[in-house]
Steps between C-alpha positions, in 0.01 A plus 500: 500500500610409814270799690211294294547177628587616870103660439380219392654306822331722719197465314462156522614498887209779558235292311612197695449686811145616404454093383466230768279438775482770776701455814286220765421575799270265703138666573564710854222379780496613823403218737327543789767507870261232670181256423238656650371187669800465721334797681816770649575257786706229298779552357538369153772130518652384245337177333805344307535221746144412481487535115819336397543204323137298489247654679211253547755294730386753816183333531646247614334206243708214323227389303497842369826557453536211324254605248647803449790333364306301290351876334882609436534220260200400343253741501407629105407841570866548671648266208379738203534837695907352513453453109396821508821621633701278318367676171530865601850387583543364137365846347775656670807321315250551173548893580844438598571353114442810360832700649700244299576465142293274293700241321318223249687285235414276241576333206296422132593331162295627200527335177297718202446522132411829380328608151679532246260815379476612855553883413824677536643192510876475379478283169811336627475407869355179630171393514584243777685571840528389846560721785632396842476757773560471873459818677483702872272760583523748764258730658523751757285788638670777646322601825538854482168601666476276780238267319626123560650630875117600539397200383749287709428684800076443470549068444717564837249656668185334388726158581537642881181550503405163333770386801301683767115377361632131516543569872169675509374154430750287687377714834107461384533112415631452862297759666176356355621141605518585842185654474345170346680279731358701844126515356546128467620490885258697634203283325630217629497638865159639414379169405673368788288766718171348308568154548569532896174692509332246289644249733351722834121561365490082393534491854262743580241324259573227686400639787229695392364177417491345830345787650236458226426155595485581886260799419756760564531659186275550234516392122586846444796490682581199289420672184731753599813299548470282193467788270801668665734204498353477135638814415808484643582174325445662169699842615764207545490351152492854317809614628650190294360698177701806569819252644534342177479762313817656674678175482463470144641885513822378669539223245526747226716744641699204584535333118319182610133402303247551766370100503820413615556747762346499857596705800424278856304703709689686791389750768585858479795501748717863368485803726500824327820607494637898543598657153676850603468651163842728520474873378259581153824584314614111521178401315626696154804281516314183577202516274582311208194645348630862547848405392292345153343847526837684479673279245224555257516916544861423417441312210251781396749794510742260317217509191494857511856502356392248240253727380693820522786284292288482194542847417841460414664327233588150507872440418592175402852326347436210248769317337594163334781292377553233362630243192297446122585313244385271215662153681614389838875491425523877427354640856824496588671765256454848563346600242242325624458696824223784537406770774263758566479797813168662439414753814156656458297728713102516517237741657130523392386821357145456546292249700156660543604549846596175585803567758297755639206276575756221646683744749184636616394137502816437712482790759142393542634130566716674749273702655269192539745281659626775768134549606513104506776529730345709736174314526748221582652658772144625654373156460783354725460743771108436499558104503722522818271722677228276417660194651638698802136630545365142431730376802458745724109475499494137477714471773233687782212308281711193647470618837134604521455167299651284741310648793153432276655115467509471860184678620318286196654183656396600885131579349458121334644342866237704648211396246598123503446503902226689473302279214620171647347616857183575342497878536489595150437361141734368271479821284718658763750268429511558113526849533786462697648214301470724217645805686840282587542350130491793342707677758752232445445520107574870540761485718651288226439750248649778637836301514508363182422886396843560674695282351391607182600868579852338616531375167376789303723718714786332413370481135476920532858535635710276221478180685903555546579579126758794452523759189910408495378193374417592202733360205768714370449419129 
């Protein structure tokens, strides 16, 4: 007897090893030693100093900043991405219920009158009764196979990652504030650019005029400078289209009603500032996407062991106990007492392939999330190398930009001399008015473009967010 039981100990032991979801091990990447847009000539520097705490504040901007603060609290997207959370968190003390007993009461009064021919009924006994019962149930699964630990262990991981998407959003909601906020700066310096030109060629029509009525110029000429002050007023007023369009962006990302919200115009005053991206290895840790990425293979290889649990039997306890009787006042004899201890065990013979289907359907799942996980991971790398491209070719644009400013500047002095001494037409002059505006348009441009790549650099690295900060649920 007791050689049969110790066999039947190790049997179950061995067939709870088999059970349960195979040991986790995060997906292995090997990440690359350097970006390769740092070229072999700079070192890789740490960027926690830059990134921590809120990273918009290097730009330098209080009207910015104080926006930003504004997104933390009452922006919607980041409101239901936290009630996201908040229910993945839930799930997890729903999984959590199952490795404890389940205990209900309750309590019913029956009165009854049976029929006197019901069948096999005693001649003598009562046709009329009451019957007072008030009774506890309790339920409890044995987890021999690993089944509600699997379960438990996928709501914690799908919560992490449900933890690490809500600061997928909180980083995206700020980074594409930012964004808004400097396209709204840089069209009010462009506008500011339009006016002051507007402002110059009124003068010059001016002008142009005088020389028409002295027989200087021709009507030509004049032709000429009304149609291109013309069209530089209405460059002016289209750039308010595309202006209120971002400010009404900002108001939403900010939880006000865009009727109520305006932004007063401003010039583009921050300098791009330097990012030093630290080595590719930090990015795994401060991607919250990746670390979303990870939590949800984890999750995955936890279903695995729910699948692989339904091939063994389910093992339950059940009992009761309780007090019945046909009035109140006897509940309290003990002969009114009752109990019940009914253990039961349950496997399915046949399923038409059912837990088949559902662990294939499960290593699949897993299978789908790791590759997930890696297209995560390549995605980050190619989003910092993008932005450390971005900056690096913007920044020699700059340069060559800014020496096109100033030789299109020197070239309108020249043709303004030259047209008001009479040595050339006024067509001179709009070419090179035109030459200068949209130097200085471009010019304006390209640094707007590098801000941007400042903010979607600091978007690719984490903007300062940490995998230790994921909850420990």
């Amino acid at each position: 007897m007791r050689t049969r039981v110790a066999a039947f100990a190790i049997g179950v032991s061995l067939s709870a090893a088999c059970a349960g979801a195979p040991k986790y091990t995060p997906p292995a990447v090997e990440p690359p030693n350097a970006y390769k847009e740092l070229g072999p000539w700079q070192a890789a520097q740490p960027a926690d100093e830059v990134l921590r705490g809120n990273w918009w504040e290097i730009f330098g901007e209080p009207d910015l900043n104080a926006l930003e603060a504004q997104v933390s609290v009452s922006n919607q997207t980041l409101r239901a991405a936290q009630a996201q959370y908040l229910q993945a968190r839930a799930l997890v003390r729903v999984a959590r219920s199952a490795e404890t007993p389940t205990v209900t009461a309750g309590a019913s009064a029956t009165a009854a009158d049976q029929s006197a021919n019901k069948p096999l009924r005693s001649k003598t006994a009562e046709t009329r009764y009451n019957d007072y019962i008030l009774r506890g149930d309790v339920s409890y699964e044995f987890d021999l196979w690993g089944r509600v630990a699997s379960t438990v262990a996928a709501a914690r991981a799908t919560a992490q990652a449900s933890a690490a998407d809500l600061e997928v959003v909180n980083l995206a909601v700020h980074a594409e504030l930012a964004f808004d906020y400097f396209q709204v700066r840089a069209l009010d310096t462009e506008r500011q650019l339009l006016e002051t030109s507007v402002a110059a060629l009124e003068r010059a029509l001016a002008l142009t005029r005088n020389r028409f009525k002295g027989g200087a110029a021709s009507g030509v000429d004049v032709a000429q400078a009304e149609t291109q002050l013309e069209t530089t007023r209405a460059q002016a007023i289209d750039v308010q289209v595309r202006r209120a369009q971002f400010e009404h962006a900002i108001a939403a990302l900010t939880g006000h009603p865009a009727p109520v919200f305006s932004l007063p115009p401003g010039p583009l005053a921050a300098t791009v500032p330097d990012v030093p991206p630290g080595l590719p290895a930090t990015v795994l840790e401060r991607r919250p996407d990746v670390a979303a990425a990870e939590r949800r293979v984890a999750a995955a290889n936890a279903q695995i062991g729910v699948a692989k649990a339904a091939y063994f039997p389910a093992i339950t306890l059940t009992g009761s106990a309780g007090l019945e009787s046909s009035t109140i006042g006897e509940w309290l004899k003990l002969a009114s007492n009752f109990w019940a201890v009914a253990p039961a065990a349950a496997i399915a013979v046949f399923d038409g392939g059912r837990r088949r289907a559902a662990n294939e359907q499960a290593e699949a799942a897993y299978q789908r999330a790791e590759a997930q996980y890696r297209d995560a991971v390549l995605t980050a790398f190619k989003e910092v190398e993008d932005n450390l491209a971005a900056l690096r070719i913007l920044a020699l644009e700059a340069r060559t930009q800014d020496a096109a400013v100033a030789a299109a500047r020197r070239l309108l002095t020249l043709a303004n001399n030259r047209y008001q001494g009479g040595v050339t037409t006024y067509l001179e002059v709009v070419v090179a008015q035109n030459a200068a505006l949209n130097a200085e348009r471009t010019a304006l441009g390209i640094r707007t473009r590098r801000l941007t790549a400042t903010i979607l650099l600091f978007k690719a690295l984490g903007g300062g967010w940490d995998v230790a900060r994921l909850p420990v649920l």
